[in-house]
N, C-alpha and C positions, 0 to 999 in steps of 0.2 A: 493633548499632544503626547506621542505617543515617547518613550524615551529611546536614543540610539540604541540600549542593548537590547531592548524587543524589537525595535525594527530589526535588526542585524536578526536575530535568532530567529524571527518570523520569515525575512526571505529565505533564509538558510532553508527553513523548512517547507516555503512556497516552492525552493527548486527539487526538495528531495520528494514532494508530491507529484512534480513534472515527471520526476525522474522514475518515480514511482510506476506511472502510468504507461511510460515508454518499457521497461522493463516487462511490464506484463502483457501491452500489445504484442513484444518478441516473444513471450511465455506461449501467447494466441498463436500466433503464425508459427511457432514449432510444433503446438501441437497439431495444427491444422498439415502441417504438411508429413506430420506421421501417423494422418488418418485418425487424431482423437480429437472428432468434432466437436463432443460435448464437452471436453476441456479447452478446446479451443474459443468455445461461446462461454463460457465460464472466464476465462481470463479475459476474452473482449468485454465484457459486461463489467469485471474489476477494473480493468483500464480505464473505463470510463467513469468509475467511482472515483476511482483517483486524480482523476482530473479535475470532477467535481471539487475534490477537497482544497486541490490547486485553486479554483476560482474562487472557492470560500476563504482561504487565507488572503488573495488578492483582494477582496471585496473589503474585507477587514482592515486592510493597509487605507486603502481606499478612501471609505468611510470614517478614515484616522490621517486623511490629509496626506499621506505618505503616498510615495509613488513608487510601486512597488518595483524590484529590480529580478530579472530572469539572467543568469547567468545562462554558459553553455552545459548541455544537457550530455552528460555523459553515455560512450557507448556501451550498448549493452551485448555483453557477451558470452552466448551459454554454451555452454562446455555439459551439457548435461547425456545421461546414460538411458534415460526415460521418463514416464512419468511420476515415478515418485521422487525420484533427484529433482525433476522441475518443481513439484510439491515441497519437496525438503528446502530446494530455495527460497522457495518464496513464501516459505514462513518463515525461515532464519531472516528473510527480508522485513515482514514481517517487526517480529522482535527489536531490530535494527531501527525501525521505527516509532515502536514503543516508546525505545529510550531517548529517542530524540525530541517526543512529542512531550514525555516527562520533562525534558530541559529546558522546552520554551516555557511551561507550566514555571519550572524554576525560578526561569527567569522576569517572567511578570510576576512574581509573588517576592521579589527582592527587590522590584522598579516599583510597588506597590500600586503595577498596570490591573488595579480588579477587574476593570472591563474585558481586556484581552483575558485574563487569568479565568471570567467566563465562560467567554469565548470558546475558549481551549478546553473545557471541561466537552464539550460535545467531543472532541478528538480525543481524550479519553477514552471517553465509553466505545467510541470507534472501534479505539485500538483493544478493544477488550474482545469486542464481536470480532477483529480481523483476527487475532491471534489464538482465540477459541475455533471459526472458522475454520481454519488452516492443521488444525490438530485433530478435528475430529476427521477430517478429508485423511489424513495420514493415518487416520486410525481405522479406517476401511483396512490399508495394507495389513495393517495389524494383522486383524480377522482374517482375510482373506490369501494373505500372500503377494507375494508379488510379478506371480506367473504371467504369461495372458491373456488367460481366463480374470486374475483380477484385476489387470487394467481395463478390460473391455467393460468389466461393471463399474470398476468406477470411473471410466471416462460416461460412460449412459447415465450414470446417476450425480455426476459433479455438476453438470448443466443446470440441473434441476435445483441445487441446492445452493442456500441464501438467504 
């Protein structure tokens, strides 16, 4: 049985995976409707990752007798200037859930949950690929600038890359 403060930390983070996901389908259809296809399939494809991850912490509750709870999913609102602001967000989104995924870690290692504290050990490494991911994508702009000429390559090279 799992204890209330993992349940409580684990929904919390079952909705910021929800939320996760929704954020990046609107990341998809902005770029989709500013003609950057390949960022466009790039963010629907992380959408869908995040949802996965969604189902993995549900399954967890699951398989731990818990029933898992969805609150409401926040909207999502970009306020962005182009592709590399959508970029720059959604690594700082990113980040944002590094740390969050550090505090569930936290907090099964102070409920002495090893099993979830397992668990969580995949969503680590996750968050290592997502936040490395997200930096070297930014790091095209580096090189290239941020004219045009380099979003048109890296929207044709973001698809591909994974």
């Amino acid at each position: 049985m799992l204890k209330q403060s993992v349940i409580d930390v684990l929904n919390q983070q079952l909705n910021f995976e929800l939320h996760s996901s929704n954020i990046y389908l609107q990341m998809s259809n902005w770029c989709r409707t500013q003609g950057l296809l390949g960022a466009a399939a790039f963010f629907k494809t992380h959408a869908e990752e995040e949802y996965d991850h969604f189902q993995r912490i549900w399954k967890h509750l699951e398989d731990n007798d818990v029933r898992p709870r969805v609150g409401v999913v926040p909207e999502v609102k970009l306020e962005s200037l182009g592709l590399k602001a959508i970029l720059e967000q959604a690594y700082e989104h990113e980040k944002f859930v590094t740390q969050s995924i550090h505090n569930c870690v936290k907090v099964a290692q102070e409920a002495q949950d090893y099993k979830t504290f397992n668990f969580l050990q995949w969503f680590v490494d996750e968050q290592v690929e997502e936040e490395s991911l997200f930096s070297d994508i930014l790091g095209k702009f580096e090189i290239a600038g941020d004219d045009g000429i380099a979003v048109f390559y890296v929207d044709r090279d973001i698809e591909s890359i994974h």
